[in-house]
N, C-alpha and C positions, 0 to 999 in steps of 0.2 A: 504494500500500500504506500510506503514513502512517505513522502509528504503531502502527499495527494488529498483534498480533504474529500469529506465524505457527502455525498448525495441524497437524499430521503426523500422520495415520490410525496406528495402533497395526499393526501385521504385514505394514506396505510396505516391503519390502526390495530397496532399490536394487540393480545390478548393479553399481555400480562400487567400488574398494577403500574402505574407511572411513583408509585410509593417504593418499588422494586429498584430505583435507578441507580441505590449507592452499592448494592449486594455486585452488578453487574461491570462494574468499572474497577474491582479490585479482581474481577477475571479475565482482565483483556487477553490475556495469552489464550484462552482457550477459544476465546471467541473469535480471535485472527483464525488462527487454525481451521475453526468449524468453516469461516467466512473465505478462506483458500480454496477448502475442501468445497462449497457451493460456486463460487467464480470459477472456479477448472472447470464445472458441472456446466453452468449458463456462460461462457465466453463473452458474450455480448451482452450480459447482464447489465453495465453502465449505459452504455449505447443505447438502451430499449428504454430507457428513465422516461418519463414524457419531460417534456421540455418545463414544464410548470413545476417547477420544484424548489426544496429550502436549502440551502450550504452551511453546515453545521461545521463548529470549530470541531478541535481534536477532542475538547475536555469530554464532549458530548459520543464522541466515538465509541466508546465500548459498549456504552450503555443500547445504542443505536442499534451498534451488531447483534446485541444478544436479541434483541426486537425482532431481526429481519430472521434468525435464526431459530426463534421460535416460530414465526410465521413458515417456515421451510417444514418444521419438527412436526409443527401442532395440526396442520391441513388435516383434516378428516379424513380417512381414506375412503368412506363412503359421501356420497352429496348429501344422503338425509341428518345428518348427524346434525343434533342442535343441543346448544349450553342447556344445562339445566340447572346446574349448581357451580361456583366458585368462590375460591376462599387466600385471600392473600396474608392472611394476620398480623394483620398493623392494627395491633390492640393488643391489651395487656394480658387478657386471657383468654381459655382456650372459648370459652362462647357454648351459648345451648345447642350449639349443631353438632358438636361431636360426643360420645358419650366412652366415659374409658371405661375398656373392658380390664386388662389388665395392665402394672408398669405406672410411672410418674410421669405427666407430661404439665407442658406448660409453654408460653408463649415467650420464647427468647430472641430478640433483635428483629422482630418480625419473620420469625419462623418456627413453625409444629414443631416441638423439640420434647423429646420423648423417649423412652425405652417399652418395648410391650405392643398392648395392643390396644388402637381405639377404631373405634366406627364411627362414620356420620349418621345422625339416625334419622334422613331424610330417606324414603325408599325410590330407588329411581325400576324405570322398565327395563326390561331383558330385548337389545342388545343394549348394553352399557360401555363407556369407554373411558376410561383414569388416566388425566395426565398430572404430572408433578414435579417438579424440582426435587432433588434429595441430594444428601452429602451427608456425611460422617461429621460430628461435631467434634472442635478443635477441642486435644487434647484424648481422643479418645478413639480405640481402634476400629476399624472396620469394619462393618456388620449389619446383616439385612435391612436395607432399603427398600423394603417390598410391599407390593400394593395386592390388594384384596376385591375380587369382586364376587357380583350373584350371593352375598353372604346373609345367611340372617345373623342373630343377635350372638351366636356362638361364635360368630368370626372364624378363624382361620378352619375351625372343625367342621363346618359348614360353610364352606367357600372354594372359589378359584384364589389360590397361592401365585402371586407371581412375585418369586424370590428373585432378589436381586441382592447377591453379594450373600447368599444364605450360608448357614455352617461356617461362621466365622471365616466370612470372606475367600470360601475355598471353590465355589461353583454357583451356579445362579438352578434354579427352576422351578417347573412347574406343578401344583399339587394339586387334588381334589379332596376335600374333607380329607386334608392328613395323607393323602396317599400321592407318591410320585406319580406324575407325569411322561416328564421330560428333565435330563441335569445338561447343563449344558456349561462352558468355560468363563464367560462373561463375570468379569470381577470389578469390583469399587476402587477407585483410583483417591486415594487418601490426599483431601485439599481439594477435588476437583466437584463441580455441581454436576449432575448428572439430570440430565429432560429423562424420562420416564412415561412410556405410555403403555396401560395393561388395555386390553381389549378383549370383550367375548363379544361376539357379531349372531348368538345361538346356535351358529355351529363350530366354528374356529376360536380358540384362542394365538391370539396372539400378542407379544414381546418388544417391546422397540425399545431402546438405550441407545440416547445422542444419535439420533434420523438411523440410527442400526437398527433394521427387525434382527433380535438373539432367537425366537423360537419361535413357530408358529405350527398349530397341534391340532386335532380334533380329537375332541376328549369323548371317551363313550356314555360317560356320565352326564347328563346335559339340568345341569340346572337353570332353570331357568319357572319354575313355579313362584306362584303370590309371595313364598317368605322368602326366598333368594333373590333380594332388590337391593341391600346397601352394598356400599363401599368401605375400605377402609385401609386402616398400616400399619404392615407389622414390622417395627424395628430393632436392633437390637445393637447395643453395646454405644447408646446413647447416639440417635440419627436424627435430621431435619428434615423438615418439609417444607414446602413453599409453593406459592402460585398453583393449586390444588385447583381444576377445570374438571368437571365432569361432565359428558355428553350422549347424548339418547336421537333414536329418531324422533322422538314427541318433543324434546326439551320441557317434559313435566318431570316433577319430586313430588311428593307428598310426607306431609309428618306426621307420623304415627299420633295416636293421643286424639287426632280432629275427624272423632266418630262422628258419623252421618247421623242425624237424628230422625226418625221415623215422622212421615208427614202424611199420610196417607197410603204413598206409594210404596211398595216392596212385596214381599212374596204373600200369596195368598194363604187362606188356615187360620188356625185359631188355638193359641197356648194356653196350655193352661199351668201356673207355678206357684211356687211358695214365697212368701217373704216377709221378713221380721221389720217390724216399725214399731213406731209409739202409736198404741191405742188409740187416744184422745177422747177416750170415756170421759172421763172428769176434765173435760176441755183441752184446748191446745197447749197447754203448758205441763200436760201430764208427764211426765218420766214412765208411766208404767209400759212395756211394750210386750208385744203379744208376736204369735204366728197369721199367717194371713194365706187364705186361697185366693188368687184371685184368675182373669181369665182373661185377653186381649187378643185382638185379632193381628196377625203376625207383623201386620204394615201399620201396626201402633195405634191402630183405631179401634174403637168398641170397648173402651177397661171398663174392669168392672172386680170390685170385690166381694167373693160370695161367701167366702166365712174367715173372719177374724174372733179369734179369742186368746186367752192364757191357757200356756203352755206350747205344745209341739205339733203344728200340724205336718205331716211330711207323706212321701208316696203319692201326691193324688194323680190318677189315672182316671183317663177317658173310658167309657166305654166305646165297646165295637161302634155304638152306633150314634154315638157321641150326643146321647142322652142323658148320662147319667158321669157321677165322678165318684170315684171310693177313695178313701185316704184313711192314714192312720193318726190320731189322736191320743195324743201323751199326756197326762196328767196323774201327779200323783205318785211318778214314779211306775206306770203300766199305760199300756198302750193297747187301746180297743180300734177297729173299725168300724167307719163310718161310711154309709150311704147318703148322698147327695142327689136330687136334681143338679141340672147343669146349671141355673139361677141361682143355687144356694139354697131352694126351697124343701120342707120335705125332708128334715137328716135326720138319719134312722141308725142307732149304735147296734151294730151286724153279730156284736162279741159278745152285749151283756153280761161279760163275769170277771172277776177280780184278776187275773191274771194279764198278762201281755201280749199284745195281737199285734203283727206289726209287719211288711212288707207285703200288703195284695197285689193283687196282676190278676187280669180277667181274660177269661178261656177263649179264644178268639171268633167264640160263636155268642159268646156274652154269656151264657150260660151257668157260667162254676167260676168261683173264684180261690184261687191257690194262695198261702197267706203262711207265715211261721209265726208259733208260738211255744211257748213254756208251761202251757196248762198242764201238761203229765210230767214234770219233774226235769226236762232239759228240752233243748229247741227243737221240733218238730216241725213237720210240713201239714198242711193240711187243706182239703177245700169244703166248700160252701156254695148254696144256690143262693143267690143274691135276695129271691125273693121268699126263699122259707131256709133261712140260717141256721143251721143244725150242720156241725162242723164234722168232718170224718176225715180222722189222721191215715195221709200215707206214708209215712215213714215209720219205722221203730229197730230205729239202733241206736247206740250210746254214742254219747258226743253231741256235733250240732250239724243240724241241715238246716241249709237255709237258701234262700236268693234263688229261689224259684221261679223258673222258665220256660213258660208254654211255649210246645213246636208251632211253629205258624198255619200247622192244619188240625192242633186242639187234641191228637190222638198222645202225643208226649209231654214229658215233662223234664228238663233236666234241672237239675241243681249243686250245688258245690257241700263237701261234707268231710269232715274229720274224722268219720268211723273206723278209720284205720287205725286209730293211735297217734299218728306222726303227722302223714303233711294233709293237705287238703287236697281234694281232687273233686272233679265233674260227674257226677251219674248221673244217670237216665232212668227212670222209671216211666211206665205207662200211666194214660191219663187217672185209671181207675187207683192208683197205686202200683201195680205190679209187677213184677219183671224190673227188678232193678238192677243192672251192670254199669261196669265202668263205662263214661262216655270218654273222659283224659284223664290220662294218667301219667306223670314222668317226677321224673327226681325235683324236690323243692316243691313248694305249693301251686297250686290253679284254682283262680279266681274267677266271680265274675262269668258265668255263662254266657254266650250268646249263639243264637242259629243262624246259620243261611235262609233266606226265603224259602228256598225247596229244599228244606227239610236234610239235605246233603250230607252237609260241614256242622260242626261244632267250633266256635273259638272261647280260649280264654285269656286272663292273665296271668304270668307265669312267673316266681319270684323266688329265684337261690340265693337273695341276699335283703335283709330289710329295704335295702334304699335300690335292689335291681329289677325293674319290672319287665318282661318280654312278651312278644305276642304269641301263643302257644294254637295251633291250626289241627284240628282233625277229621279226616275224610270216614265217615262214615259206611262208606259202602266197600272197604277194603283192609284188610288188617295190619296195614304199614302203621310203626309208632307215629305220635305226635308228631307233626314240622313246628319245628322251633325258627322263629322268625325275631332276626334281632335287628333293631332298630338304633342306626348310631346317633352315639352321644346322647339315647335318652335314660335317665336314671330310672323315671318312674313313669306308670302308666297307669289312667284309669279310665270310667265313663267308656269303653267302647262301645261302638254300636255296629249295626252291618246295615247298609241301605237296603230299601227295600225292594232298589233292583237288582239286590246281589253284587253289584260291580264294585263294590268299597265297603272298607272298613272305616271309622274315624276312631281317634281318640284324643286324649287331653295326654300330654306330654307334661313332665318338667326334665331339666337340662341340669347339669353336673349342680355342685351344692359347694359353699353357698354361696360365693362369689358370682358366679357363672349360673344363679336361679333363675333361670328362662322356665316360662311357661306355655304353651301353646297349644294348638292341635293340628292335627294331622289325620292325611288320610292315605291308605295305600291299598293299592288292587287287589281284590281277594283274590283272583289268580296267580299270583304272586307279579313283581315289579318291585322300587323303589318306592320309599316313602315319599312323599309331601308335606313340606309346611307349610300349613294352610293361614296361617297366624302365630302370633309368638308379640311377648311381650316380657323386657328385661324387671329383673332385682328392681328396688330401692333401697336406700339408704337413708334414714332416718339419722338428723344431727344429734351427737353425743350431749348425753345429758337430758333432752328433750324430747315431748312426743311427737306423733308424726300428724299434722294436720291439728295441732291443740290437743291431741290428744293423747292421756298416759299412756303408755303401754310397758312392754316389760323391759325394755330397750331404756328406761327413763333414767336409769340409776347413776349418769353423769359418766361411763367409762368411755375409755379415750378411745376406744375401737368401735370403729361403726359396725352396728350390724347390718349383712342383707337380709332386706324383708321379700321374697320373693313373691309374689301377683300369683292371685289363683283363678282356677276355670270350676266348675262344675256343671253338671245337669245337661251333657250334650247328649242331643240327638234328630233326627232325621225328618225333614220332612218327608210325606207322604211317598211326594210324586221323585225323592230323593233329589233333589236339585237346589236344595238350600240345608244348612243345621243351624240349629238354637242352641244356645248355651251359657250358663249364669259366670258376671267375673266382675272384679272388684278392678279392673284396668282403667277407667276412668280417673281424672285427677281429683274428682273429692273421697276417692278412695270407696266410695259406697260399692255396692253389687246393684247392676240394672241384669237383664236378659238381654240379648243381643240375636240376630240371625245374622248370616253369611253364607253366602253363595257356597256352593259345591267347588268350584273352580277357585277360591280364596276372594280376596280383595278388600274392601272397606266392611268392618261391619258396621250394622243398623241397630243402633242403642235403643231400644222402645223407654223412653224417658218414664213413663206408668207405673214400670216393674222397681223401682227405687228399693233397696232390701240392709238390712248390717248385717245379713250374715249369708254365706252362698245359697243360693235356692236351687232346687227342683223342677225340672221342665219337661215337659210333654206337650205334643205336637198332636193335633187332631185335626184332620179334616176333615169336613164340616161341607155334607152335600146339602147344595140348596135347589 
C-alpha cells in the first residue's frame, strides 16, 4: 500500500459497530494481510471505486480495512439470509439477552469475556447462521473459541458444536449433543482476532475462520425442531467475543417468557383442571384457600368454576360422553369419590365410607369405573357402576396396586404393582378382574402405564436410579423383553401420554440437576426415531438471603450460594384429534401455574389467563361434540 492513501466508496456501510474503531487499529498487520490477500483476489479492485468517493488519512486506515474485510467475511452465502439479532457490548454488562449457563462472564473493554458457557435466550428459526469476532484474552492460553447453534437450554448437550481451537488448542470440530462430527487442524493464533462464522443451512453445517470454510458436513442428526433455536459460546481458558451478528431467512427472534394469551382463537375442546386459590368466602381479603374444579374451552373462552371447596380436589375426569366428571375429594385425611354433572350440578359421594378412594378412570364405554383404595387393609384396585356404587375388588395381593388403566377397547386393564417384594412393575389383568400376568417387566422399577390406541404396545417409566427416568416400550403381540429407550440428557421423566393417533408419545422432561434444571417436554415417535423438544424452560435463581417474588421460601436463610429453583410442568396431555397438548407450569414471571396448550409441532404456547392456580394442576382434554 505505501503511501498510497486509502479510498472508501460513498454508501458502504459496514456491519460492525463504529464503537469497534479503536479494537481494529491496534490490528493493522492483520488487516494488511487479509486486504493483500482480497487485492491479489479483485486486481482492479481500486479502478472499479465509483468516482464519488471520501480520501481518508492513514490514522483512519486500519480501522477502514477491517470494515471492507468484514464486508468480504460476512456476505451471506445465501440471498435470503437477514439480521435478526446483534450484539456489540459497549456497556458495562452482560444484559438480559444472554443467560449463563455455566463459567464467569462479564463485559471487558467492550467484549463477551468469559470462560464456560452462555446462550442468548432469544430463539431464532432453523436455518440459522453465527458470526463473531473471538481471541484468546491477554494473559491467558488458548482455548475454545467456539460457537453453538440449533441448541436449546442445555447448550453444548443439545447442540451443533463448532469448536474452534477445542482441546486446549490442539484441533478444531465439529459435534452433535457431545458427539464428534468432524476434527479437523484449524488452531487459534494467540494475539490474533479471529471472524468466525458457524452455519446450519438444515442440511449442511458449515465452518468458516478468517473468509477460510475449515469444515463443511452433513450431519445425520438434523436438529432442527421448536427447542433447537438458540445460539451460543462455549469458551474456555478465558476467551472474547465481539460484534456477535446472527442471521435467519425471516430475520425474526423471539423471547421466551412472551406467552401468547388466549383470545378466542386456538384449538378447539374443552378442559377440564384443578386449581388452588383463595376462596373468598368471607370476602376478598380472605387468606383461606381451597381446591377448585373448574372447566374452559381450550381457546380461553367459556370459564367457569364448578366446584370449589376445603381440602383436595384432584383426578377429575371426563366422561366418554362428556356429561359427567368424577374426581377424588380429600378431607380429613381420606379420600372419597365424587360424581358430578358437567355444571357442577348434582354431586353425589360414589365411596360413602370412612376409608380412602382415590385415582378413578372411566371404562371407555362409561360404564365401570376403576378406582384404588385401602378399605381391606393395603391398596387395592377396584370398580364400580357409576350409577349403583357397590365396589368389587380386582386385585388381592400384598403390597400396592395402583394407577389403573383401561385398554382403549374396555376389555383390559393394566396397572403398576409391588407384589413382588422388590421393584415395581406393569400387569395386566382383564376387565372383570382376571387373568392377571406381567405386562413389563425389567431390572429397576416401571411406572406409570400407558396403551397404544390399538391395544398393541404397552409403555412405561423406567427408573434404576432415584433421579434416572427412561422410557420403557412393550410389544405385546411377541415375546421379545422390554425396549428400553433412552432419552439424552434427560434425568427424569413423567406425565407421559400416547396420542390418540398412535404416532407419538409426549412427556414432561427435567435436564441434569441442579444447575442445569431444564424443564420441558417432548415428544418422540412410537415407532421408534429421535426425541423432540417440544418446549423447555431454564432454572432460576432466587437472591441470597431473600424470597423469590416477596416471597419466603426455604432459600430465605441469607446463604451466600444461590440456589436453582428449577420450573415445573405437570398435567400433560392430548388432545383428541392429537394435534395440540395441554399442560399445567409455573413458567410464567409471576411464578403462578396457569394451563397452557401447544401445538403438536412445538412453538408458542397459549397461556389460558382463567386457569391462574399456586400449586401444579391437573388436566384433561374433552371433546365436546356439538
Amino acid at each position: 500500500m505505501g503511501n498510497e492513501e486509502f479510498w472508501f466508496p460513498c454508501g458502504l456501510r459496514p456491519r460492525c459497530s463504529v464503537f469497534g474503531f479503536r479494537k481494529y487499529v491496534a490490528e493493522f498487520s492483520r488487516f494488511t494481510a487479509l486486504y493483500s490477500k482480497m487485492r491479489f483476489q479483485v486486481p482492479d479492485f481500486r479502478r472499479a471505486l465509483p468516482a464519488r468517493s471520501i480520501c481518508f488519512s492513514r490514522q483512519a486506515r486500519a480501522a477502514l480495512l477491517h470494515f471492507l474485510i468484514m464486508l468480504a467475511v460476512a456476505v451471506p452465502a445465501r440471498a435470503d439470509w437477514k439480521l435478526a439479532f446483534n450484539d456489540d457490548f459497549e456497556r458495562p454488562r452482560v444484559g438480559g439477552d444472554w443467560m449463563v449457563s455455566d463459567g464467569q462472564w462479564s463485559i471487558e473493554d467492550g467484549w463477551l469475556t468469559g470462560n464456560g458457557e452462555i446462550l442468548c435466550v432469544l430463539q431464532f428459526g432453523v436455518p440459522q447462521r453465527l458470526e463473531y469476532d473471538a481471541r484468546t484474552a491477554a494473559g491467558h492460553s488458548a482455548g475454545d473459541l467456539s460457537g453453538m447453534l440449533a441448541s436449546t437450554d442445555m447448550g453444548i448437550r443439545d447442540a451443533y458444536l463448532f469448536g474452534f481451537g477445542s482441546n486446549n488448542n490442539t484441533a478444531s470440530k465439529l459435534q452433535v449433543r457431545g458427539n464428534d462430527l468432524a476434527r479437523y487442524e484449524t488452531r487459534i493464533e494467540p494475539g490474533k482476532i479471529h471472524r468466525v462464522i458457524c452455519e446450519w443451512d438444515g442440511t449442511h453445517l458449515t465452518h468458516t475462520v478468517d473468509a477460510t470454510v475449515i469444515q463443511r458436513t452433513e450431519p445425520e442428526l438434523k436438529l432442527a425442531g421448536p427447542g433447537n433455536q438458540k445460539i451460543g459460546f462455549y469458551l474456555w481458558h478465558r476467551g472474547q467475543v465481539d460484534n456477535v451478528q446472527v442471521y435467519t431467512p425471516t430475520g425474526d427472534a423471539v423471547r421466551p417468557g412472551e406467552w401468547a394469551v388466549a383470545d378466542g382463537s386456538g384449538p378447539d375442546g374443552t378442559l377440564v383442571f384443578t386449581a388452588t386459590k383463595l376462596m373468598g368466602f368471607d370476602g376478598p381479603q380472605s387468606f383461606a384457600t381451597g381446591n377448585s374444579i373448574g372447566v374452559i374451552d381450550a381457546n380461553g373462552e367459556n370459564h367457569a368454576v364448578v366446584r370449589h371447596l376445603k381440602g383436595h380436589l384432584w383426578t377429575p375426569a371426563w366422561s366418554p360422553d362428556g356429561e359427567r366428571i368424577v374426581f377424588s375429594h380429600y378431607a380429613d385425611g381420606r379420600g372419597q369419590i365424587f360424581l358430578m354433572n358437567a355444571d357442577g350440578s348434582d354431586p353425589r359421594n360414589l365411596s360413602r365410607n370412612s376409608y380412602c378412594d382415590r385415582s378413578p378412570t372411566w371404562s371407555p364405554d362409561g360404564k365401570a369405573i376403576a378406582f384404588v383404595s385401602d378399605r381391606d387393609g393395603d391398596w387395592e384396585i377396584y370398580r364400580m357402576d357409576p350409577d349403583n356404587p357397590e365396589a368389587v375388588r380386582l386385585t388381592q395381593s400384598p403390597g400396592c396396586d395402583a394407577h389403573p388403566v383401561w385398554s382403549p377397547g374396555g376389555n383390559f386393564i393394566a396397572f403398576e404393582s409391588d407384589r413382588n417384594g422388590l421393584d415395581t412393575d406393569i400387569y395386566i389383568m382383564d376387565a372383570d378382574g382376571s387373568n392377571h400376568r406381567i405386562g413389563i417387566r425389567q431390572a429397576g422399577h416401571v411406572e406409570e402405564p400407558i396403551w397404544s390406541p390399538d391395544e398393541s404396545r404397552l409403555a412405561g417409566i423406567g427408573l434404576d436410579h432415584p433421579w434416572r427416568g427412561f422410557l420403557v416400550m412393550k410389544d405385546l403381540t411377541d415375546d421379545l423383553p422390554p425396549r428400553r429407550v433412552e432419552l439424552t440428557h434427560f434425568t427424569h421423566i413423567d406425565s407421559i401420554t400416547w396420542s390418540p393417533d398412535g404416532a407419538y408419545i409426549a412427556g414432561i422432561f427435567r435436564g441434569p440437576q441442579p444447575k442445569e434444571g431444564k424443564t420441558g417436554i417432548f415428544t418422540i415417535p412410537a415407532d421408534g426415531g429421535e426425541h423432540q423438544i417440544l418446549l423447555h424452560v431454564g432454572a432460576i435463581r432466587p437472591h441470597p438471603g431473600g424470597g423469590l417474588r416477596g416471597i419466603p421460601t426455604r432459600y430465605s436463610s441469607g446463604s451466600a450460594s444461590r440456589r436453582w429453583l428449577p420450573k415445573r410442568m405437570a398435567g400433560l396431555c392430548w388432545s383428541p384429534d392429537s394435534n395440540h397438548l395441554a399442560f399445567s407450569s409455573d413458567m410464567d414471571e409471576d411464578g403462578a401455574f396457569y394451563v397452557y396448550s401447544l401445538p403438536r409441532e412445538g412453538g408458542s404456547p397459549l397461556a389460558l389467563g382463567a386457569t391462574r392456580s399456586d400449586w401444579p394442576q391437573q388436566v384433561m382434554w374433552r371433546w365436546v361434540t356439538k
